[in-house]
N, CA, C and O atoms as a GROMACS GRO file, in nm:
protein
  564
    1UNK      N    1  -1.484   1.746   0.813
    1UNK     CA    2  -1.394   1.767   0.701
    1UNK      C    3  -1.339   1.633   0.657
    1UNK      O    4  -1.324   1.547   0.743
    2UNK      N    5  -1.304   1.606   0.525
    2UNK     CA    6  -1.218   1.496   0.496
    2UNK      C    7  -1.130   1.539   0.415
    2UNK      O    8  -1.163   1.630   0.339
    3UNK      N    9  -0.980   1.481   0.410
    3UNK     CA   10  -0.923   1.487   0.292
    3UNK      C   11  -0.914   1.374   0.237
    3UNK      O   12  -0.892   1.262   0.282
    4UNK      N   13  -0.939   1.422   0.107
    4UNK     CA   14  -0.930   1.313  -0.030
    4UNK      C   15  -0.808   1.335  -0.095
    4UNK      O   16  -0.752   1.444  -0.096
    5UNK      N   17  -0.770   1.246  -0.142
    5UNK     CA   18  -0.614   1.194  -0.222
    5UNK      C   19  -0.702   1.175  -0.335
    5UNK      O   20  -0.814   1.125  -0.340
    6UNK      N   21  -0.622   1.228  -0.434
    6UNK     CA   22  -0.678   1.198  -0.600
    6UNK      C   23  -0.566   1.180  -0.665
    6UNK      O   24  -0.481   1.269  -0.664
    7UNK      N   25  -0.543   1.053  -0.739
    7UNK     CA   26  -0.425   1.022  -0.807
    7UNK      C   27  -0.441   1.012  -0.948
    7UNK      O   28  -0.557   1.001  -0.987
    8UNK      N   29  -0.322   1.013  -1.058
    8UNK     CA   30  -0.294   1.015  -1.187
    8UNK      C   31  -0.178   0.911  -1.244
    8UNK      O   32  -0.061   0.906  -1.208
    9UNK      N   33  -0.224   0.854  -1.313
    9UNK     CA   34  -0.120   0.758  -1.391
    9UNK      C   35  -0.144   0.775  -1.540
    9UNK      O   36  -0.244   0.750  -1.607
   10UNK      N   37  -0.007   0.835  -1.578
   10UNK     CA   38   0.069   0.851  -1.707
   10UNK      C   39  -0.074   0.985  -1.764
   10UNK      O   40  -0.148   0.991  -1.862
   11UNK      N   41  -0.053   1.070  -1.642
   11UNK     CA   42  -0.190   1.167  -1.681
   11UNK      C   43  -0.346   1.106  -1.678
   11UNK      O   44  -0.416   1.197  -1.635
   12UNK      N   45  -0.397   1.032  -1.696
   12UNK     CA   46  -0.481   0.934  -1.649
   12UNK      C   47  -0.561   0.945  -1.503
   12UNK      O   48  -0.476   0.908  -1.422
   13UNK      N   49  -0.655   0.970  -1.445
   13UNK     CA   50  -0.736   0.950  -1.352
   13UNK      C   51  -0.778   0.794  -1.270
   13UNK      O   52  -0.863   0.707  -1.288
   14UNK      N   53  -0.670   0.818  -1.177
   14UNK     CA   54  -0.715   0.661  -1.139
   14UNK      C   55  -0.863   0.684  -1.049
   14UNK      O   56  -0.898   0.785  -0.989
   15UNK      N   57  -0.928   0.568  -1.061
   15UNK     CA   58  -1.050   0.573  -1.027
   15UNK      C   59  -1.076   0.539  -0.853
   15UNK      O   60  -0.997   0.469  -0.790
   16UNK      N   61  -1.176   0.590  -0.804
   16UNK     CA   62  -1.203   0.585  -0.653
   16UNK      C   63  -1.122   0.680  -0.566
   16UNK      O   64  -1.180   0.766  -0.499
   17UNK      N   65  -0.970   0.666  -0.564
   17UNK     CA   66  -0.849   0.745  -0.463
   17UNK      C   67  -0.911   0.670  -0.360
   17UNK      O   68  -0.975   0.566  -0.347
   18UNK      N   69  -0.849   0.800  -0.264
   18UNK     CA   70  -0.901   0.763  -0.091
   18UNK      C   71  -0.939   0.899  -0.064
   18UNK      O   72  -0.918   0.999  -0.132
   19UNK      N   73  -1.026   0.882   0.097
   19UNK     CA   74  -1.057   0.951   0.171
   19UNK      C   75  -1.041   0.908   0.326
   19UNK      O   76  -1.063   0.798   0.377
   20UNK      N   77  -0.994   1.032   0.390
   20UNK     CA   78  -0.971   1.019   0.562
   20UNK      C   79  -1.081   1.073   0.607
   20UNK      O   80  -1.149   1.141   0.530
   21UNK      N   81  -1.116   1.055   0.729
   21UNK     CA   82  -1.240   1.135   0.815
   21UNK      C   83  -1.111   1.187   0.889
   21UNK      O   84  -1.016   1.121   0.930
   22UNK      N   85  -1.137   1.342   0.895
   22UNK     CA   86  -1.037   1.416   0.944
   22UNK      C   87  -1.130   1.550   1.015
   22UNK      O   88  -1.109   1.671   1.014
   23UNK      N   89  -1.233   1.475   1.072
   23UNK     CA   90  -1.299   1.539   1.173
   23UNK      C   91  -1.192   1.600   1.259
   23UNK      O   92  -1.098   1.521   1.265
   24UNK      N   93  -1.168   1.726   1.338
   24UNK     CA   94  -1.127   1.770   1.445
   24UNK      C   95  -0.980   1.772   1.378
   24UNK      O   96  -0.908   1.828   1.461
   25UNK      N   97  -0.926   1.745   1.296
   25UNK     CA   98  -0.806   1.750   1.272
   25UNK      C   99  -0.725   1.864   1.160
   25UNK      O  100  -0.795   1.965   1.150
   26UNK      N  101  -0.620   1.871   1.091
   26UNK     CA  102  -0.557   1.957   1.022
   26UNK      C  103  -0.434   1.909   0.978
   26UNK      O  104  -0.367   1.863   1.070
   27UNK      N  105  -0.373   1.902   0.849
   27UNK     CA  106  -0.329   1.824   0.789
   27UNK      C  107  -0.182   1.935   0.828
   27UNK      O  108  -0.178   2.041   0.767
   28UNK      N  109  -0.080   1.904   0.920
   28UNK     CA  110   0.035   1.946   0.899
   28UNK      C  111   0.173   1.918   0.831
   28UNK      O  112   0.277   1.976   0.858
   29UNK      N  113   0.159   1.834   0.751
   29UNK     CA  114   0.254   1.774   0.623
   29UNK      C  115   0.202   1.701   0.538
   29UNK      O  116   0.094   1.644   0.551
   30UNK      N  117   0.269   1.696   0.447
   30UNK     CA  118   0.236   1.591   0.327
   30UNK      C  119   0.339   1.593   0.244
   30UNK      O  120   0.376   1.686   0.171
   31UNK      N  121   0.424   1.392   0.271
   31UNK     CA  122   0.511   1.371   0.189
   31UNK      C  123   0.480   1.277   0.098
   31UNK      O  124   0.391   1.199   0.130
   32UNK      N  125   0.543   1.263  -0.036
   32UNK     CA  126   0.580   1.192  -0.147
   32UNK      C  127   0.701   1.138  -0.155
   32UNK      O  128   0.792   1.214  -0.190
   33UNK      N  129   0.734   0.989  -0.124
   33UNK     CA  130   0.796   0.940  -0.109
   33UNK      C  131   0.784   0.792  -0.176
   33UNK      O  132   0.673   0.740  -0.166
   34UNK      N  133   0.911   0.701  -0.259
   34UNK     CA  134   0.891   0.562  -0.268
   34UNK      C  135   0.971   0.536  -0.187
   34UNK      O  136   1.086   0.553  -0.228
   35UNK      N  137   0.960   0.495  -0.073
   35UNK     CA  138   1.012   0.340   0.060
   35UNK      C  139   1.039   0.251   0.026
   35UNK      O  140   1.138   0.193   0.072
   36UNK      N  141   0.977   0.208  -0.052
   36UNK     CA  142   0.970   0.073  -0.070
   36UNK      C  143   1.069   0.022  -0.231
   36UNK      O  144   1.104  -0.088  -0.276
   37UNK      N  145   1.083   0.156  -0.275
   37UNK     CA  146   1.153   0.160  -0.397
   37UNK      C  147   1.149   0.023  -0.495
   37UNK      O  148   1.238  -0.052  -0.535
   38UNK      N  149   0.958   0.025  -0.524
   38UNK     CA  150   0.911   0.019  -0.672
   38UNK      C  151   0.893   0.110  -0.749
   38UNK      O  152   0.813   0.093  -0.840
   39UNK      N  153   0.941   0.196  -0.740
   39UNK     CA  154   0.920   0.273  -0.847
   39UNK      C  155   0.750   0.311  -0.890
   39UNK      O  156   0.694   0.335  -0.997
   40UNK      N  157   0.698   0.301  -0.730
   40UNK     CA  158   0.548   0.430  -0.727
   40UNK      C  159   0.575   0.494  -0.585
   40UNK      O  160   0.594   0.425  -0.485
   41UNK      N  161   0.574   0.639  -0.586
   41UNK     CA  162   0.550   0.697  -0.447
   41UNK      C  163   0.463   0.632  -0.369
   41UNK      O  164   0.374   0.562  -0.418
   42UNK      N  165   0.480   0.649  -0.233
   42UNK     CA  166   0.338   0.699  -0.195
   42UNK      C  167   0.332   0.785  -0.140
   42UNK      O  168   0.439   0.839  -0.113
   43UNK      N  169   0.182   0.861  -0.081
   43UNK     CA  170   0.179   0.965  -0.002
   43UNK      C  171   0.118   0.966   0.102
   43UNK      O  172   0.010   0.908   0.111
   44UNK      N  173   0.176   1.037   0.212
   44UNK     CA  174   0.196   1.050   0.375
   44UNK      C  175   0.128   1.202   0.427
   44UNK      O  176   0.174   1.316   0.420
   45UNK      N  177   0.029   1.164   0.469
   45UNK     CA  178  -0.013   1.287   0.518
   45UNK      C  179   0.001   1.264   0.695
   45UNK      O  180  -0.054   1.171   0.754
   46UNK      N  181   0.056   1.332   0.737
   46UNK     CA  182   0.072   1.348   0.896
   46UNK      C  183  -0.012   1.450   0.917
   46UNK      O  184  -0.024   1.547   0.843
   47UNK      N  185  -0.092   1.424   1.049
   47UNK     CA  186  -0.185   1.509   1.140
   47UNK      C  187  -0.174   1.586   1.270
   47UNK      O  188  -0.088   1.540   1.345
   48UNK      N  189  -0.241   1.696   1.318
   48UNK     CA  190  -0.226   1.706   1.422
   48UNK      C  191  -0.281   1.651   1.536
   48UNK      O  192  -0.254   1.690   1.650
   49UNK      N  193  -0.358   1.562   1.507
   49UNK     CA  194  -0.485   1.534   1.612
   49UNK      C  195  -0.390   1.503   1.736
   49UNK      O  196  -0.286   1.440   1.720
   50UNK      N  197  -0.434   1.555   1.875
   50UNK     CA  198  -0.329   1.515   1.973
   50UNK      C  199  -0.371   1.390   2.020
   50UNK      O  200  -0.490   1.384   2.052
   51UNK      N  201  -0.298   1.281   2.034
   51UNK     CA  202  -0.348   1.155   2.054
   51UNK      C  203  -0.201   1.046   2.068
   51UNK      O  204  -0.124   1.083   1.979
   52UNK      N  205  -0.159   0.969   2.120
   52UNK     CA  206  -0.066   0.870   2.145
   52UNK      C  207  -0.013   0.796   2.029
   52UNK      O  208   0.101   0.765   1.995
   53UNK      N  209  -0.131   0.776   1.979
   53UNK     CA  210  -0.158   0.685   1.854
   53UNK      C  211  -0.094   0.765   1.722
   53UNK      O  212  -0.121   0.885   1.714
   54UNK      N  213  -0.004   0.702   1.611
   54UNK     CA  214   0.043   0.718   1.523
   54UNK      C  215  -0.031   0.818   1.432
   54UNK      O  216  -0.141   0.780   1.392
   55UNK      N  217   0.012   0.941   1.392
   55UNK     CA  218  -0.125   1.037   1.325
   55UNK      C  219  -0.028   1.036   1.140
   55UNK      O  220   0.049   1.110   1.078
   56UNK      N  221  -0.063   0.967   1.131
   56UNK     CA  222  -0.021   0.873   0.988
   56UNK      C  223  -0.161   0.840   0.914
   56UNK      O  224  -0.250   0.767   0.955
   57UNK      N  225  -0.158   0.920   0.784
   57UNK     CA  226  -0.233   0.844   0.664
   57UNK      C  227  -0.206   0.826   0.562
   57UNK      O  228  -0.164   0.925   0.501
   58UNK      N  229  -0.215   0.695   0.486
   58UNK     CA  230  -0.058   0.685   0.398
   58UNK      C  231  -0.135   0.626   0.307
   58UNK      O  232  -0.225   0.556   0.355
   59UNK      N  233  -0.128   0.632   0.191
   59UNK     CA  234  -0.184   0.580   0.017
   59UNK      C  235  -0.048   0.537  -0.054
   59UNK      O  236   0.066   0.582  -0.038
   60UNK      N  237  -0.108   0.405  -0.161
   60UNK     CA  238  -0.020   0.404  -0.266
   60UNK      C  239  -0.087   0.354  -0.395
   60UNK      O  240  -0.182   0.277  -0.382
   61UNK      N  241  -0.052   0.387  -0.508
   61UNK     CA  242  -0.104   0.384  -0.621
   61UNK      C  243   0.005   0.325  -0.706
   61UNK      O  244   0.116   0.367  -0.738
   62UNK      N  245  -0.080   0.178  -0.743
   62UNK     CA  246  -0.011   0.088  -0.856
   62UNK      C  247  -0.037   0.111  -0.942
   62UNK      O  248  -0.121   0.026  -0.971
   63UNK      N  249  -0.019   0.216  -1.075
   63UNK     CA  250  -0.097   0.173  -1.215
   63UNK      C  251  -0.199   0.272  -1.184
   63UNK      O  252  -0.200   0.394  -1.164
   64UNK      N  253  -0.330   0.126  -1.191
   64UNK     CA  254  -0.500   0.178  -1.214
   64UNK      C  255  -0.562   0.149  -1.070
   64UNK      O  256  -0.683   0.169  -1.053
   65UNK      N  257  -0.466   0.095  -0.943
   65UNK     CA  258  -0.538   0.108  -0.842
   65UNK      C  259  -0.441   0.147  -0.693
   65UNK      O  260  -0.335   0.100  -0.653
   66UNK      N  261  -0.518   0.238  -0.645
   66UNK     CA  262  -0.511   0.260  -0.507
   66UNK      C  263  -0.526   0.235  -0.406
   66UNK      O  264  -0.634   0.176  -0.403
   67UNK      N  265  -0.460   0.242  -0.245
   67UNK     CA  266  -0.497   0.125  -0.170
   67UNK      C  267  -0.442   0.208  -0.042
   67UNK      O  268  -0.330   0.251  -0.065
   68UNK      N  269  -0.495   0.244   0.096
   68UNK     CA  270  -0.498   0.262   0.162
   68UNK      C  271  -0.323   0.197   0.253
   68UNK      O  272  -0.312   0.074   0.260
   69UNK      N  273  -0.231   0.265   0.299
   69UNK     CA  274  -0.132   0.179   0.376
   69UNK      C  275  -0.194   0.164   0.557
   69UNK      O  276  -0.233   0.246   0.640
   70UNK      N  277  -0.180   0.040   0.555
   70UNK     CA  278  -0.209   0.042   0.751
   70UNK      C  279  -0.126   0.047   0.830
   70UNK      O  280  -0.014   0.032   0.781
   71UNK      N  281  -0.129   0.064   0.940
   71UNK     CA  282  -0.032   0.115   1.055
   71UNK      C  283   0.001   0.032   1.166
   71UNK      O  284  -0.046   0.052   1.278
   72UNK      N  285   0.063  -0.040   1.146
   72UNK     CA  286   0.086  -0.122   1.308
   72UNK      C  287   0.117  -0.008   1.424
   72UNK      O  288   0.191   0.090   1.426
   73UNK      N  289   0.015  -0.074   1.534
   73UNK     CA  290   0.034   0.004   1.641
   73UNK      C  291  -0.063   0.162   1.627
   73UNK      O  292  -0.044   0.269   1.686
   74UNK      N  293  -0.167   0.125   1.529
   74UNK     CA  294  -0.285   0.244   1.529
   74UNK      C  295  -0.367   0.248   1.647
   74UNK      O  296  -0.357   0.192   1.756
   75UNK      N  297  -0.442   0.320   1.603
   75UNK     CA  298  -0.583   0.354   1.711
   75UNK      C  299  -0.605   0.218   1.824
   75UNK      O  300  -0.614   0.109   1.767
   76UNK      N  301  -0.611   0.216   1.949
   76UNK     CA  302  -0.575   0.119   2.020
   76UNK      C  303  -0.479   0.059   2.065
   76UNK      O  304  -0.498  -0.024   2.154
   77UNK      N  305  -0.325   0.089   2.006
   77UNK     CA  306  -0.209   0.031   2.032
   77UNK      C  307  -0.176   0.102   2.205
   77UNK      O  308  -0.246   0.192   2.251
   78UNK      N  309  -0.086   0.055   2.262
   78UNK     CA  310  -0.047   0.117   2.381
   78UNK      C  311   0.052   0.241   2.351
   78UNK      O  312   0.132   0.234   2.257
   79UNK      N  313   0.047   0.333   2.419
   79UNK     CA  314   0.120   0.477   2.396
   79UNK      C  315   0.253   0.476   2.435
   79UNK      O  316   0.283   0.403   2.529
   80UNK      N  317   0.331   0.537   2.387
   80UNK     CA  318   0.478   0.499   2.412
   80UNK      C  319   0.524   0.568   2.525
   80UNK      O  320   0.488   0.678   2.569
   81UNK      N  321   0.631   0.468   2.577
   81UNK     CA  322   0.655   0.507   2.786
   81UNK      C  323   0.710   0.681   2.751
   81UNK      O  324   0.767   0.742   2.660
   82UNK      N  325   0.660   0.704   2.867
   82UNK     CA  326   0.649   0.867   2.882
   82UNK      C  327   0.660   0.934   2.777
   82UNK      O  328   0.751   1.007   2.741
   83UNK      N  329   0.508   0.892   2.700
   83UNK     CA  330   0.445   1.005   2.605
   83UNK      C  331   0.401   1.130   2.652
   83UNK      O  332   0.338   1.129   2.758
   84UNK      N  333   0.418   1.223   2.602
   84UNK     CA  334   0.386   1.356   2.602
   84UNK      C  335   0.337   1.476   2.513
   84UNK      O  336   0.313   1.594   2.540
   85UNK      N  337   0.331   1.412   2.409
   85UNK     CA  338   0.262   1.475   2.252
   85UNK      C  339   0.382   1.530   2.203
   85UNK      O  340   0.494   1.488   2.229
   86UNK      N  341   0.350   1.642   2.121
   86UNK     CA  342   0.422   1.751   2.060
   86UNK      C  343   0.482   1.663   1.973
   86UNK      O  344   0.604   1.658   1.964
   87UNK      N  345   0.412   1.594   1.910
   87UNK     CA  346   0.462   1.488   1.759
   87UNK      C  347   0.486   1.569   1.673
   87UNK      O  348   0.427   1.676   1.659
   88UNK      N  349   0.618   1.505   1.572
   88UNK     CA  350   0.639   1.574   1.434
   88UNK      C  351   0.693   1.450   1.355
   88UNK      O  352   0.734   1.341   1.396
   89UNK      N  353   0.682   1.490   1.255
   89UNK     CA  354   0.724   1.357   1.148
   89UNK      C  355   0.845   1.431   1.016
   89UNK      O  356   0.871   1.544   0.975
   90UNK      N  357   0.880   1.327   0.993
   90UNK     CA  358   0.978   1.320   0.860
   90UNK      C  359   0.989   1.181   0.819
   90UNK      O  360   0.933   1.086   0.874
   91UNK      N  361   1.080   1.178   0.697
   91UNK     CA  362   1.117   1.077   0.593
   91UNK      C  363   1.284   1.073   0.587
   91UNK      O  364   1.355   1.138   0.510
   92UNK      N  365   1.316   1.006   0.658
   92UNK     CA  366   1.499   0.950   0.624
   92UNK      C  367   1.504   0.824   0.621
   92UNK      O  368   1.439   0.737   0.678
   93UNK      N  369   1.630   0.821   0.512
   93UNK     CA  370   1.694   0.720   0.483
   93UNK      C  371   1.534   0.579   0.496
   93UNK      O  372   1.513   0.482   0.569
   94UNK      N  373   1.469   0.637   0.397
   94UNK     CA  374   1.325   0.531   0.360
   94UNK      C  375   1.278   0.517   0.485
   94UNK      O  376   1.253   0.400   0.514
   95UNK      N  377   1.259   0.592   0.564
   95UNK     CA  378   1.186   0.534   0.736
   95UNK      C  379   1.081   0.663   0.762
   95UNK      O  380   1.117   0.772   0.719
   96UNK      N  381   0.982   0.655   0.815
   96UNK     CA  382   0.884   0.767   0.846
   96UNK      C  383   0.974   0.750   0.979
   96UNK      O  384   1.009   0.643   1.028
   97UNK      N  385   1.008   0.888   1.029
   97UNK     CA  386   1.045   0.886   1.174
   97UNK      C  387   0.926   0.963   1.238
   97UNK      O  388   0.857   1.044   1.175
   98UNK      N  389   0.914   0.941   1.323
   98UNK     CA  390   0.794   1.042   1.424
   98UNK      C  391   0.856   1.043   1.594
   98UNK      O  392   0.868   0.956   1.682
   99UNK      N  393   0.890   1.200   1.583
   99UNK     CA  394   0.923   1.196   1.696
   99UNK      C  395   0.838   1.259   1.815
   99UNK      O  396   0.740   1.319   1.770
  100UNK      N  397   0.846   1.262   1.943
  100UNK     CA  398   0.753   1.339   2.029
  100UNK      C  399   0.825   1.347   2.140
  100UNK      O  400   0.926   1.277   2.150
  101UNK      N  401   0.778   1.450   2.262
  101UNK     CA  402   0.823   1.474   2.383
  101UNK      C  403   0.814   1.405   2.504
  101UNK      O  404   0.709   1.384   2.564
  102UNK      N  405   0.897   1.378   2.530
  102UNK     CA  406   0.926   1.266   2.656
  102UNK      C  407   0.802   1.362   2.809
  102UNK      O  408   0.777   1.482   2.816
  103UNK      N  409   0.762   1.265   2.890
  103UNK     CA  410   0.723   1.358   2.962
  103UNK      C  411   0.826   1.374   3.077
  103UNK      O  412   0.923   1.297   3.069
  104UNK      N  413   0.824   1.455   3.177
  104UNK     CA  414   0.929   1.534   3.281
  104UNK      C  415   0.968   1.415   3.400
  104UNK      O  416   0.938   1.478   3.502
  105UNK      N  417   0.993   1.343   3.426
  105UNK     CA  418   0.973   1.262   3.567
  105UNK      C  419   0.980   1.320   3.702
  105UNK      O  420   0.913   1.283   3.798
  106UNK      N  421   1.116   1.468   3.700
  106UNK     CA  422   1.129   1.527   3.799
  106UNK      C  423   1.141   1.671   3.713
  106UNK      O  424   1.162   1.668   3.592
  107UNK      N  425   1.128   1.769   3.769
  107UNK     CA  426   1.151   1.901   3.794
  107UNK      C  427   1.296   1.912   3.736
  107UNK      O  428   1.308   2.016   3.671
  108UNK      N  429   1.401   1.842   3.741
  108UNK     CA  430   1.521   1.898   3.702
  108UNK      C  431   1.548   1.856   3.595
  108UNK      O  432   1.662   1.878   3.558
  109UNK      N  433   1.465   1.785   3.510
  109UNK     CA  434   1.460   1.705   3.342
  109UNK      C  435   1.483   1.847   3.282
  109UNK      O  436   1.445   1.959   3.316
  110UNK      N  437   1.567   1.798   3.169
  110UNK     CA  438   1.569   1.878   3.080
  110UNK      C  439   1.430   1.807   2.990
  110UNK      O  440   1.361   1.710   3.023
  111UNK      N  441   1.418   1.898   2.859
  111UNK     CA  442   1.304   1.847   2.740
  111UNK      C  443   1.410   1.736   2.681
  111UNK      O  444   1.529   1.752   2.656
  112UNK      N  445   1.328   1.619   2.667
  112UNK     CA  446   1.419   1.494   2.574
  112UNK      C  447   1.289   1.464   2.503
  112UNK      O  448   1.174   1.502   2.521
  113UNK      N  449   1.360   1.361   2.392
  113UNK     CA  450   1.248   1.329   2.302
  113UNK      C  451   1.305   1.207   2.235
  113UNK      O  452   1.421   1.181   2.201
  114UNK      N  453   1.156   1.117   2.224
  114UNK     CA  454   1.204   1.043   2.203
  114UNK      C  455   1.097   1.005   2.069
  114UNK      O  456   0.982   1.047   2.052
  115UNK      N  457   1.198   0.887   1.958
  115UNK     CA  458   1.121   0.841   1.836
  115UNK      C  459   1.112   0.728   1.816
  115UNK      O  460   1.190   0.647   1.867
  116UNK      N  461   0.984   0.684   1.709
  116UNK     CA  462   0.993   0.560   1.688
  116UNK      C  463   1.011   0.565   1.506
  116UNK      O  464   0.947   0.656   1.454
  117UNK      N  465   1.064   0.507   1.445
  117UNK     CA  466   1.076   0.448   1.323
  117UNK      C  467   1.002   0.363   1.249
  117UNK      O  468   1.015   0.247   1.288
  118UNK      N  469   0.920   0.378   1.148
  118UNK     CA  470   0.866   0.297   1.084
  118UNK      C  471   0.879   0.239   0.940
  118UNK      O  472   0.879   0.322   0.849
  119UNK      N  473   0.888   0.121   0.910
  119UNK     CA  474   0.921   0.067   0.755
  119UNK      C  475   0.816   0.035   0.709
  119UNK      O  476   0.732  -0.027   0.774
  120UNK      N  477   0.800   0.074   0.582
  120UNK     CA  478   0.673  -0.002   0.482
  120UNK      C  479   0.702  -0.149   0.428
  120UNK      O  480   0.792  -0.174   0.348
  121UNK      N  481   0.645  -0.210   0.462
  121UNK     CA  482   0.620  -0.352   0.415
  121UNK      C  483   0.494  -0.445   0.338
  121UNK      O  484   0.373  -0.425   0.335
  122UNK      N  485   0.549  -0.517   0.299
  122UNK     CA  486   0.401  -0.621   0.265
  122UNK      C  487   0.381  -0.715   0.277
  122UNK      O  488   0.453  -0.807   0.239
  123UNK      N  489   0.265  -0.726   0.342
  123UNK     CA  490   0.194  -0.828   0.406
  123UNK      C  491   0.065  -0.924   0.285
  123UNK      O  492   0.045  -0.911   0.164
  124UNK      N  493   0.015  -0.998   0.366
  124UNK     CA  494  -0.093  -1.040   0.290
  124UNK      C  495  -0.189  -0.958   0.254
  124UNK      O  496  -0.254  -0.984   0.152
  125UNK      N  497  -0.219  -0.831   0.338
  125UNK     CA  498  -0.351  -0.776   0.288
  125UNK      C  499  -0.293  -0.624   0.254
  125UNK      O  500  -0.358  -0.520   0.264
  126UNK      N  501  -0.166  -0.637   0.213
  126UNK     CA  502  -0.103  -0.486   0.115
  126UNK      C  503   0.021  -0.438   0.200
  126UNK      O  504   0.094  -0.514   0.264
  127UNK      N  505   0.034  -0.285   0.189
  127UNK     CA  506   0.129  -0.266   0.284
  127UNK      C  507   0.068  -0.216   0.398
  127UNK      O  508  -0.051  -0.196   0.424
  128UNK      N  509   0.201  -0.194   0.483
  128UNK     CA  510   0.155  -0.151   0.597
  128UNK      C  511   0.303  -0.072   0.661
  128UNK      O  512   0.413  -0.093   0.610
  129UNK      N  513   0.282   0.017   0.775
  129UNK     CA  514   0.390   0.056   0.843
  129UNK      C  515   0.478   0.009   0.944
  129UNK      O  516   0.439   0.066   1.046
  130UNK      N  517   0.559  -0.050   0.968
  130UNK     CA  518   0.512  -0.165   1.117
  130UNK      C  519   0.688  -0.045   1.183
  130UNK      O  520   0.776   0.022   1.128
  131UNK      N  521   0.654  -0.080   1.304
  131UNK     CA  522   0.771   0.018   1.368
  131UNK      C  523   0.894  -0.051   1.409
  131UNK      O  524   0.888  -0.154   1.477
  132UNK      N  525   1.022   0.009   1.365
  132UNK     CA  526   1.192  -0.120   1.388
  132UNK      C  527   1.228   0.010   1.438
  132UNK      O  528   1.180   0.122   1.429
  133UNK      N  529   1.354  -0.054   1.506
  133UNK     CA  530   1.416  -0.004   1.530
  133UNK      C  531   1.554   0.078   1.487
  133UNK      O  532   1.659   0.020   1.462
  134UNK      N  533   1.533   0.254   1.480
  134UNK     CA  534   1.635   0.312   1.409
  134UNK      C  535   1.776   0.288   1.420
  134UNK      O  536   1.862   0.303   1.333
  135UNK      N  537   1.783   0.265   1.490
  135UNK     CA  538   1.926   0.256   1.520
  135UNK      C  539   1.998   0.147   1.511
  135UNK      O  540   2.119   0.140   1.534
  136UNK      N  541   1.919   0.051   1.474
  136UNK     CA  542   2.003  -0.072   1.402
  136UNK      C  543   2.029  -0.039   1.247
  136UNK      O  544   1.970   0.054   1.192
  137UNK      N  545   2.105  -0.105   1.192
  137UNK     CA  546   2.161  -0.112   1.052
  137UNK      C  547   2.064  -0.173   0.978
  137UNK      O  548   2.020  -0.284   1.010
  138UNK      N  549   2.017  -0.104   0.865
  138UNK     CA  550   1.903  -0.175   0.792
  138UNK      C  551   1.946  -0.332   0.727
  138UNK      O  552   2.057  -0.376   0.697
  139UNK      N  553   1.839  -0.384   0.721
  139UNK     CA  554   1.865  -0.575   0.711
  139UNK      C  555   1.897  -0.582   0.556
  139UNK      O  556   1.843  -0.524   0.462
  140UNK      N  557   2.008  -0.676   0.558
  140UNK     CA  558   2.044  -0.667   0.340
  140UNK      C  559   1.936  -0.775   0.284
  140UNK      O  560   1.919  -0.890   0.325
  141UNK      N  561   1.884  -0.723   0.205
  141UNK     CA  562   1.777  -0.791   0.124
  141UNK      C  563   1.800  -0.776  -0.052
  141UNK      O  564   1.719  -0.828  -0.129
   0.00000   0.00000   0.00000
């Protein structure tokens, strides 16, 4: 299976979009959001695939072109200390949060959970997601 993103400007067909290989997977959200507040969304499709790794696929559309967002800390990154799956995602205050389940250490753990935060930025080769920390006060720019 893949999903394809097909975008429109000022009604207009932008040309190419994107596509995910979404083999084995199932698309459990999809947000529209500007982060970055230029004044173009982009859009966030979160996955279920069970995996450590960030299940984030993110597009943005300037105008007449589209462009894939990348993920610091994708496919290959190290898994976060006592991962345990059961990921879910949202959008606050401009941050993709993704949270998941801590795993048990002992028998008398309650369920905790823990998240990481991510900001859209740009880099040399477009944007990307890179992960800060929530709980600091966002930086004045």
């Amino acid at each position: 299976d893949k999903l394809y993103i097909s975008c429109k400007y000022n009604g207009a067909d932008i040309g190419d979009g994107s596509g995910w290989n979404m083999y084995g997977k199932s698309i459990t959200q999809v947000a529209v959001k500007d982060l970055n507040a230029d004044g173009y969304p982009e859009v966030y499709a979160f996955n279920d695939f069970p995996s450590s790794s960030p299940n984030i696929n993110a597009i943005t559309c300037i105008e007449s072109v589209c462009s894939q967002i990348g993920m610091r800390g994708a496919a290959g990154g190290p898994a976060p200390e006592n991962y345990c799956g059961g990921d879910s995602y949202s959008i606050e205050k401009n941050l993709v949060i993704r949270k998941y389940r801590l795993c048990r250490k002992w028998p008398a753990a309650s369920d905790r959970f823990g998240t990481i935060a991510y900001k859209l930025d740009r880099n040399s080769f477009g944007y990307i997601l890179n992960s800060v920390d929530a709980t600091a006060p966002p930086a004045a720019g």
